[in-house]
PDBQT receptor file of N, H, CA, C and O in Angstrom, charges set to zero:
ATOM      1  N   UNK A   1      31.726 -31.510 -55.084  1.00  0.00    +0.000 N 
ATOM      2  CA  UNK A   1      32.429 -30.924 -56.204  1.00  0.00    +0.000 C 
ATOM      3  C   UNK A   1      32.395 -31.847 -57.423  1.00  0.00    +0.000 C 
ATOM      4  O   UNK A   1      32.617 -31.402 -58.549  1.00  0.00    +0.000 OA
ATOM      5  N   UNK A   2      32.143 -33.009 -57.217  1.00  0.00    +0.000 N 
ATOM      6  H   UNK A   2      31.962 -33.370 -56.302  1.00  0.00    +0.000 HD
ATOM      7  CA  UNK A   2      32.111 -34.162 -58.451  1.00  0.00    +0.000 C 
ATOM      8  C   UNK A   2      30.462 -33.997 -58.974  1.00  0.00    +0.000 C 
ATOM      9  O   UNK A   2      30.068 -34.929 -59.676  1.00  0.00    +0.000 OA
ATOM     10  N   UNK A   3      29.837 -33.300 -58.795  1.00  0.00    +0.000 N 
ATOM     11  H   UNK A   3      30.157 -32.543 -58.226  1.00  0.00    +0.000 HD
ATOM     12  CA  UNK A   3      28.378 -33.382 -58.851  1.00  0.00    +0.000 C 
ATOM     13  C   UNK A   3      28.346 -31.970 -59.487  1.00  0.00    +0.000 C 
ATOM     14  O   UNK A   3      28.340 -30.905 -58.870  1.00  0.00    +0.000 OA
ATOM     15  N   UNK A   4      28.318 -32.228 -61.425  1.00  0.00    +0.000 N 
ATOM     16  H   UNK A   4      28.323 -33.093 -61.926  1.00  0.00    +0.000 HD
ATOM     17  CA  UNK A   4      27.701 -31.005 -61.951  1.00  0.00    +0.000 C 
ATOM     18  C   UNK A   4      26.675 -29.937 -61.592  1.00  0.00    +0.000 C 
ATOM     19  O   UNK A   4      26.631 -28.744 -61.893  1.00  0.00    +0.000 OA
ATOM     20  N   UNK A   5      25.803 -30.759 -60.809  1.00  0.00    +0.000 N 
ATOM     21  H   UNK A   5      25.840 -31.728 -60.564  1.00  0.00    +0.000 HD
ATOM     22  CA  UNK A   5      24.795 -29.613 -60.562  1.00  0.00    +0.000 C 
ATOM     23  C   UNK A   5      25.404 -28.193 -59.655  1.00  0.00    +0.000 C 
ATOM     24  O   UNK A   5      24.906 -27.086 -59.450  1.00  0.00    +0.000 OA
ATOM     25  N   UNK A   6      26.611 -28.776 -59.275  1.00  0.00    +0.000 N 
ATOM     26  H   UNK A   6      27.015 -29.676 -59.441  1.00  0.00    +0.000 HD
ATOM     27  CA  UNK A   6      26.913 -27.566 -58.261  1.00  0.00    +0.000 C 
ATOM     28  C   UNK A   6      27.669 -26.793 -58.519  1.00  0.00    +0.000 C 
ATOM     29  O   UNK A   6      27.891 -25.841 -57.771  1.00  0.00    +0.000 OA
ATOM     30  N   UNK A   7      28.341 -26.995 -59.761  1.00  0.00    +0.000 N 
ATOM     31  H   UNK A   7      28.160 -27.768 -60.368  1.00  0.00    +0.000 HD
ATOM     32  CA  UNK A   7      29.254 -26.164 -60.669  1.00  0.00    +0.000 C 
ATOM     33  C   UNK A   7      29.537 -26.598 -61.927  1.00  0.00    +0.000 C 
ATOM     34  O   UNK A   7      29.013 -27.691 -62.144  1.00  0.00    +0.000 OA
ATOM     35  N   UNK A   8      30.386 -26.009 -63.162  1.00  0.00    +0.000 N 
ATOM     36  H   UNK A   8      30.812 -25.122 -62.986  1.00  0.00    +0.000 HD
ATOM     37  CA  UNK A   8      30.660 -26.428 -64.219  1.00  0.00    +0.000 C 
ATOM     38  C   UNK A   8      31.276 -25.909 -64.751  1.00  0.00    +0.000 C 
ATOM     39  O   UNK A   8      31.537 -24.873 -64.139  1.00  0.00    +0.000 OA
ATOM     40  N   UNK A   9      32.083 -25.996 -66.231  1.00  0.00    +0.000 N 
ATOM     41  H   UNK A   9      31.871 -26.838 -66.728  1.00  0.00    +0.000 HD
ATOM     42  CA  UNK A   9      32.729 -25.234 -66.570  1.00  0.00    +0.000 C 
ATOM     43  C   UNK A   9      34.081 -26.181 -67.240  1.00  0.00    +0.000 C 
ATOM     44  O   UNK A   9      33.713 -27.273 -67.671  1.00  0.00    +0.000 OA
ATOM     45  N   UNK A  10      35.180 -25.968 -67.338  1.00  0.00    +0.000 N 
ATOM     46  H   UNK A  10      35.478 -25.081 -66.988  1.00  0.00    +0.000 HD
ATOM     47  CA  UNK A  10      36.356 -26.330 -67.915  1.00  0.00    +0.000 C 
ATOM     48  C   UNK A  10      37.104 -27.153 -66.823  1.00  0.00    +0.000 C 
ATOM     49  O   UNK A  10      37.326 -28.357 -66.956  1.00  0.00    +0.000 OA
ATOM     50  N   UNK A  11      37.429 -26.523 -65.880  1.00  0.00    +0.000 N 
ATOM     51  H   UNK A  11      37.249 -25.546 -65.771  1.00  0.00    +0.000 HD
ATOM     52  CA  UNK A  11      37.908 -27.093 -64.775  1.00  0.00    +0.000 C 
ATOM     53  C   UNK A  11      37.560 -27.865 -63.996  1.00  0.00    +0.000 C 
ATOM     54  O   UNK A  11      38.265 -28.723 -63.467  1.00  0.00    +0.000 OA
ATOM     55  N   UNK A  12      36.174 -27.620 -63.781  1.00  0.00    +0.000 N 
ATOM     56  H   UNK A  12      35.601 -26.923 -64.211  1.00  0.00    +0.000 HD
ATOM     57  CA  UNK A  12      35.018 -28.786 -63.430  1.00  0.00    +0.000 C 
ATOM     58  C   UNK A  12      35.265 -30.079 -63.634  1.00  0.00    +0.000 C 
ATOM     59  O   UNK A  12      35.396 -30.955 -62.779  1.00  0.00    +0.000 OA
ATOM     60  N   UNK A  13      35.336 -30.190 -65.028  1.00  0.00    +0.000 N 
ATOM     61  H   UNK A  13      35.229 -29.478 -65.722  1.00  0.00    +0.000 HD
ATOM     62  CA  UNK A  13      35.094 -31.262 -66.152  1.00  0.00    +0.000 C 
ATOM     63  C   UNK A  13      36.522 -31.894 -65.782  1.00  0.00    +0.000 C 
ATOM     64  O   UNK A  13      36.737 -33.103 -65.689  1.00  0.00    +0.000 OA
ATOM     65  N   UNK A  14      37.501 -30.824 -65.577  1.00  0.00    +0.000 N 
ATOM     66  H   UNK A  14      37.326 -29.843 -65.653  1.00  0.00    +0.000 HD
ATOM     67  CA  UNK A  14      39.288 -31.548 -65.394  1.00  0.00    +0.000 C 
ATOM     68  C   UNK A  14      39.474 -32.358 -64.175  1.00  0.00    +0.000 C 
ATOM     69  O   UNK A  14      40.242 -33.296 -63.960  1.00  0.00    +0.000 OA
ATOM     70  N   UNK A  15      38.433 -31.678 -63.286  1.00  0.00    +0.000 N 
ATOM     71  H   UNK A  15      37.809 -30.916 -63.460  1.00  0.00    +0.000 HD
ATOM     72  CA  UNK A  15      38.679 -32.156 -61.448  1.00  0.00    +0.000 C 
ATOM     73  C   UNK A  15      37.923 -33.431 -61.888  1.00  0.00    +0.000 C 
ATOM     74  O   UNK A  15      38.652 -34.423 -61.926  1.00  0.00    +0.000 OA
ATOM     75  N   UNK A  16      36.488 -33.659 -62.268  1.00  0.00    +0.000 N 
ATOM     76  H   UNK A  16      35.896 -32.854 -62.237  1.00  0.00    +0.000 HD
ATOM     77  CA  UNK A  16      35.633 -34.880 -62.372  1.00  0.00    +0.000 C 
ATOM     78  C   UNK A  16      36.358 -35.765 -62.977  1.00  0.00    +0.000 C 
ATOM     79  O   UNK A  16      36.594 -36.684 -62.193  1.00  0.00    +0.000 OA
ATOM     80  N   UNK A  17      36.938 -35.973 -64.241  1.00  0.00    +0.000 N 
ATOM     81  H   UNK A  17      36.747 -35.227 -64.878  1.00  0.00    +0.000 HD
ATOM     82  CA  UNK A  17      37.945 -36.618 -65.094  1.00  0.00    +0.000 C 
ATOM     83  C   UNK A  17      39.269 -37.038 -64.529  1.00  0.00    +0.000 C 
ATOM     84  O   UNK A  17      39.453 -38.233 -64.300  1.00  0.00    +0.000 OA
ATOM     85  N   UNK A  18      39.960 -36.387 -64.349  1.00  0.00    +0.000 N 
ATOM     86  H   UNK A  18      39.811 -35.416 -64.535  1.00  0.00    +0.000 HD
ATOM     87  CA  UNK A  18      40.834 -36.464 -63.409  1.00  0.00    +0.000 C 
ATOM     88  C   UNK A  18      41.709 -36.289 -61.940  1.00  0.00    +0.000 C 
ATOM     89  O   UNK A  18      42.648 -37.001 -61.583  1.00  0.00    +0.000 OA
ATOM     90  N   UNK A  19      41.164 -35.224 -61.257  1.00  0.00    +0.000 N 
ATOM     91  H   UNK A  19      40.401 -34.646 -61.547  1.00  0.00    +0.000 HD
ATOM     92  CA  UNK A  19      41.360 -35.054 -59.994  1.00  0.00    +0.000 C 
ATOM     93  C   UNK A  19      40.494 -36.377 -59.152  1.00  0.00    +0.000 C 
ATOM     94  O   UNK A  19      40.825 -37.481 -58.721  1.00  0.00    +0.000 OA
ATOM     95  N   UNK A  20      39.551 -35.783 -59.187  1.00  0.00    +0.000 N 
ATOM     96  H   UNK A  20      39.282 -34.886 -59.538  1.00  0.00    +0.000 HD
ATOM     97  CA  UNK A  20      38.331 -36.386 -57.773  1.00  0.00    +0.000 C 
ATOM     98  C   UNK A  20      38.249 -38.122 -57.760  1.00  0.00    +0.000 C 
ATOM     99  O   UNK A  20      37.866 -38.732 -56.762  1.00  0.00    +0.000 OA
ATOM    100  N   UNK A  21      38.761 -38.943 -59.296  1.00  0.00    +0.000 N 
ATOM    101  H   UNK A  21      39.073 -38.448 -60.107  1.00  0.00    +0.000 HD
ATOM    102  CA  UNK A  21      38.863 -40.119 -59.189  1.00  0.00    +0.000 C 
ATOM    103  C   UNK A  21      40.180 -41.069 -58.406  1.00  0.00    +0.000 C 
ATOM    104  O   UNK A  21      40.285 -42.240 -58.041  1.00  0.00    +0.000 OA
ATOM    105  N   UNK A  22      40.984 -39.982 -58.387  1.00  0.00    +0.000 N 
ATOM    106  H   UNK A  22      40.898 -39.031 -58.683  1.00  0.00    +0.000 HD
ATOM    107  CA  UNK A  22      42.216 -40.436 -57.687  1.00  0.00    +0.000 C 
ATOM    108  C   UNK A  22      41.985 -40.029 -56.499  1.00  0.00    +0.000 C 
ATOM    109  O   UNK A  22      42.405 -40.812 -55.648  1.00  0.00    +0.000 OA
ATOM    110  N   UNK A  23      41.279 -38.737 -55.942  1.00  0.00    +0.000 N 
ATOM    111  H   UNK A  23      40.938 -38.100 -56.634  1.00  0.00    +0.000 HD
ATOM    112  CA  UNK A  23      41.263 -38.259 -54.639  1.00  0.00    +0.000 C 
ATOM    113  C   UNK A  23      40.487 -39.287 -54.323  1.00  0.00    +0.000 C 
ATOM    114  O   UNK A  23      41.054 -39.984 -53.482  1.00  0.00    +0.000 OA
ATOM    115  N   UNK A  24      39.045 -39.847 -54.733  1.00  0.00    +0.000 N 
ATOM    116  H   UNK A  24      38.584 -39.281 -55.416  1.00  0.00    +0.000 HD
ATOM    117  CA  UNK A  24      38.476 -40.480 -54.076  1.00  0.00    +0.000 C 
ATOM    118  C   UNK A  24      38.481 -41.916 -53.527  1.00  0.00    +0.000 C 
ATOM    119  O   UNK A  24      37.755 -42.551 -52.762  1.00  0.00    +0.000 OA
ATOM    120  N   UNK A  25      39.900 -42.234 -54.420  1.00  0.00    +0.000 N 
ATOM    121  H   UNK A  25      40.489 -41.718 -55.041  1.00  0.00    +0.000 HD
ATOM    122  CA  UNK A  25      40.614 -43.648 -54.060  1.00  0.00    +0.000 C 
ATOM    123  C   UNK A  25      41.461 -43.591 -53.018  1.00  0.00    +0.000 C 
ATOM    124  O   UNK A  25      41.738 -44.489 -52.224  1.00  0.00    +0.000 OA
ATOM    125  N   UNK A  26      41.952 -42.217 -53.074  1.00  0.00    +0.000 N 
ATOM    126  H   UNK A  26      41.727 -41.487 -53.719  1.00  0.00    +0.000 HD
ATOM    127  CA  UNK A  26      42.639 -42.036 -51.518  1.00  0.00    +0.000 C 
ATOM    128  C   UNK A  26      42.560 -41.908 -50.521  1.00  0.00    +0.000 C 
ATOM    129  O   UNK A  26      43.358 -42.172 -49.622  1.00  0.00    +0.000 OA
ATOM    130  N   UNK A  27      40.889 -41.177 -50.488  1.00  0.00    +0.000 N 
ATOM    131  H   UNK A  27      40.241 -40.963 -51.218  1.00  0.00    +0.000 HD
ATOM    132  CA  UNK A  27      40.081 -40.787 -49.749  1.00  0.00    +0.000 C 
ATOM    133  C   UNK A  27      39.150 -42.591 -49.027  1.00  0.00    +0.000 C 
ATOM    134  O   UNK A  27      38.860 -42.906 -47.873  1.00  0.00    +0.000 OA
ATOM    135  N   UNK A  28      39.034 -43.055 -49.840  1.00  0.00    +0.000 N 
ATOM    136  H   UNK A  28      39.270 -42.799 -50.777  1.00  0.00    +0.000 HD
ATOM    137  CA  UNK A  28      38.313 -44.530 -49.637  1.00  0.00    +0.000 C 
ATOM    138  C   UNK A  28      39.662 -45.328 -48.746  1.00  0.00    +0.000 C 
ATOM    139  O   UNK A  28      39.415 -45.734 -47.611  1.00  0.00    +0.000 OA
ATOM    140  N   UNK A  29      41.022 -45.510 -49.306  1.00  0.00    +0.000 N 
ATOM    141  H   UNK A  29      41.223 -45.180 -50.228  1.00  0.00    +0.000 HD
ATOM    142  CA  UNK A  29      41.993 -46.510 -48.778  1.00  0.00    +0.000 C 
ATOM    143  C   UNK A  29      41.878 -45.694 -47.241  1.00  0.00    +0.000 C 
ATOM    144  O   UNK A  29      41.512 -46.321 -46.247  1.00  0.00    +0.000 OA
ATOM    145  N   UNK A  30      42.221 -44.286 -47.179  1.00  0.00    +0.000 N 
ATOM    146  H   UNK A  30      42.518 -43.777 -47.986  1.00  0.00    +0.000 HD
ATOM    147  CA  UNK A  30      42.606 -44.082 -45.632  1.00  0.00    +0.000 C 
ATOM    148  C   UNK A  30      41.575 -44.155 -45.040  1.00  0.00    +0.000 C 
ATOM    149  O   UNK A  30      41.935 -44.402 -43.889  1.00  0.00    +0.000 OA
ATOM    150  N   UNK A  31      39.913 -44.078 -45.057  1.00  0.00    +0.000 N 
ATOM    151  H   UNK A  31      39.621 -43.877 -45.991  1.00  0.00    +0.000 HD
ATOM    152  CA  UNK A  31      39.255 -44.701 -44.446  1.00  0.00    +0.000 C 
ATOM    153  C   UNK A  31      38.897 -45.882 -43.698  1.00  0.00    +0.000 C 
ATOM    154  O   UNK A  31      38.370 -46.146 -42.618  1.00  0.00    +0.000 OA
ATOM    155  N   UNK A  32      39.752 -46.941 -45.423  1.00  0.00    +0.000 N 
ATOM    156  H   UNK A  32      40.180 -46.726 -46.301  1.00  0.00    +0.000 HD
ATOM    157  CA  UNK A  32      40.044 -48.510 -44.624  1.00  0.00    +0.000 C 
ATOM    158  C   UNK A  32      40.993 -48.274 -43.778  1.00  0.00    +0.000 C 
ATOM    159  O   UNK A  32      40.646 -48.615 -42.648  1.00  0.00    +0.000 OA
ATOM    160  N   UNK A  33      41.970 -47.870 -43.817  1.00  0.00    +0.000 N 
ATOM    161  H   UNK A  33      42.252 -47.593 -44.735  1.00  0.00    +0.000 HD
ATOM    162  CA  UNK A  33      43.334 -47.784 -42.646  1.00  0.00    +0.000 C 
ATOM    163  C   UNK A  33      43.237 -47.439 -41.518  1.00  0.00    +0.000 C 
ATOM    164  O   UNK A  33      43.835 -47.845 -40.522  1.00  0.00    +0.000 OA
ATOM    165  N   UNK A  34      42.285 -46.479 -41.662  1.00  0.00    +0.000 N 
ATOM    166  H   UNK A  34      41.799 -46.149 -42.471  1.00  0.00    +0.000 HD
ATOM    167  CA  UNK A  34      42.079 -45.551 -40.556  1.00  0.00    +0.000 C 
ATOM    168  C   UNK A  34      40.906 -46.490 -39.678  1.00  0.00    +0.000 C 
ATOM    169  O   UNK A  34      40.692 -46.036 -38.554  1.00  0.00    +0.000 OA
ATOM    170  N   UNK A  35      40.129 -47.724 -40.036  1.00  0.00    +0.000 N 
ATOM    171  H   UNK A  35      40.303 -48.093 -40.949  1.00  0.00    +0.000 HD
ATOM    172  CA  UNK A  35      39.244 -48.690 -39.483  1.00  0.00    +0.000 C 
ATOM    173  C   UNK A  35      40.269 -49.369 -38.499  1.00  0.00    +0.000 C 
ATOM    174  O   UNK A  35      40.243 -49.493 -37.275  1.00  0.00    +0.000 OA
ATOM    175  N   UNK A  36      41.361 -49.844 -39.642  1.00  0.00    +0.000 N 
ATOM    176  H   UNK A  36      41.382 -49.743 -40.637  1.00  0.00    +0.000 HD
ATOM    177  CA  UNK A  36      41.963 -50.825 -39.238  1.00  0.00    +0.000 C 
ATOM    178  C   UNK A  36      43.071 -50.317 -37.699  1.00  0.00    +0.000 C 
ATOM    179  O   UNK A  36      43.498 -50.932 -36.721  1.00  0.00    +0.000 OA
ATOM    180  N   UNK A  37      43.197 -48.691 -38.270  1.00  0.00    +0.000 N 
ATOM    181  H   UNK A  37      42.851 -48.192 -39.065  1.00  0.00    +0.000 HD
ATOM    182  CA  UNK A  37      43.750 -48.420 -37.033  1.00  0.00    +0.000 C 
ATOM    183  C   UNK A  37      43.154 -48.567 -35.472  1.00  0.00    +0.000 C 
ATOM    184  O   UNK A  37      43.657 -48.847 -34.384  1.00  0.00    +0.000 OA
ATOM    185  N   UNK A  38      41.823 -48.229 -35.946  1.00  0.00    +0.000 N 
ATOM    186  H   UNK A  38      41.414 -48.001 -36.830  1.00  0.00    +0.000 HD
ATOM    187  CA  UNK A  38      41.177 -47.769 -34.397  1.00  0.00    +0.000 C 
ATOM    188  C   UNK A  38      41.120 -49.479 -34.243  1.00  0.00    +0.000 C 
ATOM    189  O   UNK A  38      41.481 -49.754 -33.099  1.00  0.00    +0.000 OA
ATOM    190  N   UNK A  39      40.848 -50.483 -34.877  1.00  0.00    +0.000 N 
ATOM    191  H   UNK A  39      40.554 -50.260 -35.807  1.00  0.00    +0.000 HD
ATOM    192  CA  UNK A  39      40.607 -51.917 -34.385  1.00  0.00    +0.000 C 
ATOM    193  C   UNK A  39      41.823 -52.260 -33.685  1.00  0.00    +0.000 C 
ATOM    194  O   UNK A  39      41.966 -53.191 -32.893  1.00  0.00    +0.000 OA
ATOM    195  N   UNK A  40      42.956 -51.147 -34.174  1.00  0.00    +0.000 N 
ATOM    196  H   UNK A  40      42.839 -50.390 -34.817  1.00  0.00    +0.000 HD
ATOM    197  CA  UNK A  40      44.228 -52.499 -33.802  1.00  0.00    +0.000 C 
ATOM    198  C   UNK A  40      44.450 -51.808 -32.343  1.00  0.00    +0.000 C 
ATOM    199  O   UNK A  40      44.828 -52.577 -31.460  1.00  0.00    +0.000 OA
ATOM    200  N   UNK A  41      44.277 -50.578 -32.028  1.00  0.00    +0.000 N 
ATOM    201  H   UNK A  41      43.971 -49.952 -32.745  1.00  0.00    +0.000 HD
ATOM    202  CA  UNK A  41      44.191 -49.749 -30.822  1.00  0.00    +0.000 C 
ATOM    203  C   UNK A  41      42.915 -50.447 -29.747  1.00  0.00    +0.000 C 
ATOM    204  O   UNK A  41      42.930 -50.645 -28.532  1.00  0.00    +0.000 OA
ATOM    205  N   UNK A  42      42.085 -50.649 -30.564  1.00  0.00    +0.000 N 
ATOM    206  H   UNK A  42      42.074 -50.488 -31.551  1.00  0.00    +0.000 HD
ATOM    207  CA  UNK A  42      41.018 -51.061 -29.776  1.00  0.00    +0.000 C 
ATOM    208  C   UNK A  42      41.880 -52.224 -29.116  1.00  0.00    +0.000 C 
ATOM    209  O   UNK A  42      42.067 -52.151 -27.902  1.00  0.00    +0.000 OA
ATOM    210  N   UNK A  43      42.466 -53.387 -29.889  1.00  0.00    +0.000 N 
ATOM    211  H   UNK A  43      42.313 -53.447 -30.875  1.00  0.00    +0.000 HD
ATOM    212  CA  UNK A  43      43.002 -54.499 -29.216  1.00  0.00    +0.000 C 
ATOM    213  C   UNK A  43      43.906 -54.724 -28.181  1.00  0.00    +0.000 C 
ATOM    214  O   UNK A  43      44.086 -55.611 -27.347  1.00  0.00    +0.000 OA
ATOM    215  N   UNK A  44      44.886 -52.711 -28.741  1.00  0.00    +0.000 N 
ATOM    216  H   UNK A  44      44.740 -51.990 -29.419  1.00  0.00    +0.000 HD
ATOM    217  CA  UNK A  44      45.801 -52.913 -27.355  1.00  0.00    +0.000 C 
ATOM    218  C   UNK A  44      45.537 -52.427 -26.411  1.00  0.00    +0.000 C 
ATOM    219  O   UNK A  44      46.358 -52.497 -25.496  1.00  0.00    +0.000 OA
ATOM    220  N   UNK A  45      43.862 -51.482 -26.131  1.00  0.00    +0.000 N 
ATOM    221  H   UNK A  45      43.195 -51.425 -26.874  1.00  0.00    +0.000 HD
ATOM    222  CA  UNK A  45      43.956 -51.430 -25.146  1.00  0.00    +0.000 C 
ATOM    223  C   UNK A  45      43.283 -52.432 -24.276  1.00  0.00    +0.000 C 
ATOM    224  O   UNK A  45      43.542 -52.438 -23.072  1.00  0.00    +0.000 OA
ATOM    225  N   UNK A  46      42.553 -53.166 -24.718  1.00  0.00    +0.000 N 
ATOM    226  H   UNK A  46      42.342 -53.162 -25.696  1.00  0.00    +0.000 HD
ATOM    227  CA  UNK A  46      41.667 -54.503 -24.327  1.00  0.00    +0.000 C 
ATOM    228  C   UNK A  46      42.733 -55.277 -23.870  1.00  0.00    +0.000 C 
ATOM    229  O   UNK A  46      42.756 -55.757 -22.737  1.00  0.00    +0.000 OA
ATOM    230  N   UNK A  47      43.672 -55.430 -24.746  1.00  0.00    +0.000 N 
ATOM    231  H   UNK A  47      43.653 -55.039 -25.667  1.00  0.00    +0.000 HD
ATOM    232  CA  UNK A  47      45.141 -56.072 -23.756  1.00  0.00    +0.000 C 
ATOM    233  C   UNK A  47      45.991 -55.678 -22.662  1.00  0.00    +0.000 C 
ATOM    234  O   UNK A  47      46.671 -56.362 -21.898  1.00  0.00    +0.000 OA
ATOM    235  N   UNK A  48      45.756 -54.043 -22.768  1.00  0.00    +0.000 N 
ATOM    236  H   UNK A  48      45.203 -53.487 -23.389  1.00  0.00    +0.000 HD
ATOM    237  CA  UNK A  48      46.774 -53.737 -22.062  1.00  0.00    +0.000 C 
ATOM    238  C   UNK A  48      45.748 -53.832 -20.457  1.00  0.00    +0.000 C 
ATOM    239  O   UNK A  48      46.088 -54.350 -19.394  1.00  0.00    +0.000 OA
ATOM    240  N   UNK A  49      44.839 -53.342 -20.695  1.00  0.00    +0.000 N 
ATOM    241  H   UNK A  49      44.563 -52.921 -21.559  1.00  0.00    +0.000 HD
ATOM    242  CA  UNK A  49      43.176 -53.516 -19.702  1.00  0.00    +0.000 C 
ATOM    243  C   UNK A  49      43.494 -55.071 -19.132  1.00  0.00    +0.000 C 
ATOM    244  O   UNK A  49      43.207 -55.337 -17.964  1.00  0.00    +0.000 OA
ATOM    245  N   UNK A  50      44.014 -55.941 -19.889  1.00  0.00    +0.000 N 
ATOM    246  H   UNK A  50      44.247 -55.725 -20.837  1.00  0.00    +0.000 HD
ATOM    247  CA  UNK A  50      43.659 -57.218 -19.521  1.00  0.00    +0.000 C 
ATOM    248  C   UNK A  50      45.021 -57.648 -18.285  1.00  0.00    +0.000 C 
ATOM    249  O   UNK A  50      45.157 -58.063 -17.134  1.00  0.00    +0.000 OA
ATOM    250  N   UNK A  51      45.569 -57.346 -19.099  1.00  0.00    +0.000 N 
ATOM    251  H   UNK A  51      45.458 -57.009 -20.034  1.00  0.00    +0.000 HD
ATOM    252  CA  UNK A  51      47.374 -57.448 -18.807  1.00  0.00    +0.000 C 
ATOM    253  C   UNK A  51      47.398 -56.709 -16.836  1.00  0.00    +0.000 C 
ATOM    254  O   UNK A  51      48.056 -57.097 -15.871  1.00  0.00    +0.000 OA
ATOM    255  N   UNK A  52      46.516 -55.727 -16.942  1.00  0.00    +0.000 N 
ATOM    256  H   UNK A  52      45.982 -55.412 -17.726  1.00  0.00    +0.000 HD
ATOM    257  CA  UNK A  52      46.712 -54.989 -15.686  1.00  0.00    +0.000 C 
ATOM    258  C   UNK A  52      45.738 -55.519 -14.532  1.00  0.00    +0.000 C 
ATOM    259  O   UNK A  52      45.772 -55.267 -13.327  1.00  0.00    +0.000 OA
ATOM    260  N   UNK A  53      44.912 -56.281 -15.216  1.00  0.00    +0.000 N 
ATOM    261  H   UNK A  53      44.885 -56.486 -16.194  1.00  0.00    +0.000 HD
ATOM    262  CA  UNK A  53      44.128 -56.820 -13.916  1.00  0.00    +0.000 C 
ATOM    263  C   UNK A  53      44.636 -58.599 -13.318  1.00  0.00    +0.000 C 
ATOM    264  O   UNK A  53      44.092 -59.098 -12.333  1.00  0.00    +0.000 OA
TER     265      UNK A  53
């Protein structure tokens, strides 16, 4: 949707300008979070794996 070729118009121009630059910062942070989640899961279960043997 940030890519004129695939539409245009008034609203277009409003989402590119202002929507899609904030979505895509939000869109980027919960990606990092969402890394950091599966790493920190990864650790407890490697612990909890560890813990039981």
């Amino acid at each position: 949707m940030a890519d004129p070729r695939n539409w245009e118009g008034p609203k277009a121009q409003v989402f590119r300008a202002q929507v899609w630059p904030e979505v895509q910062s939000a869109l980027t942070d919960l990606r990092t979070n969402l890394a950091e989640l599966a790493r920190g899961i990864t650790e407890i279960n490697r612990r909890t794996a560890a813990a039981g043997s």
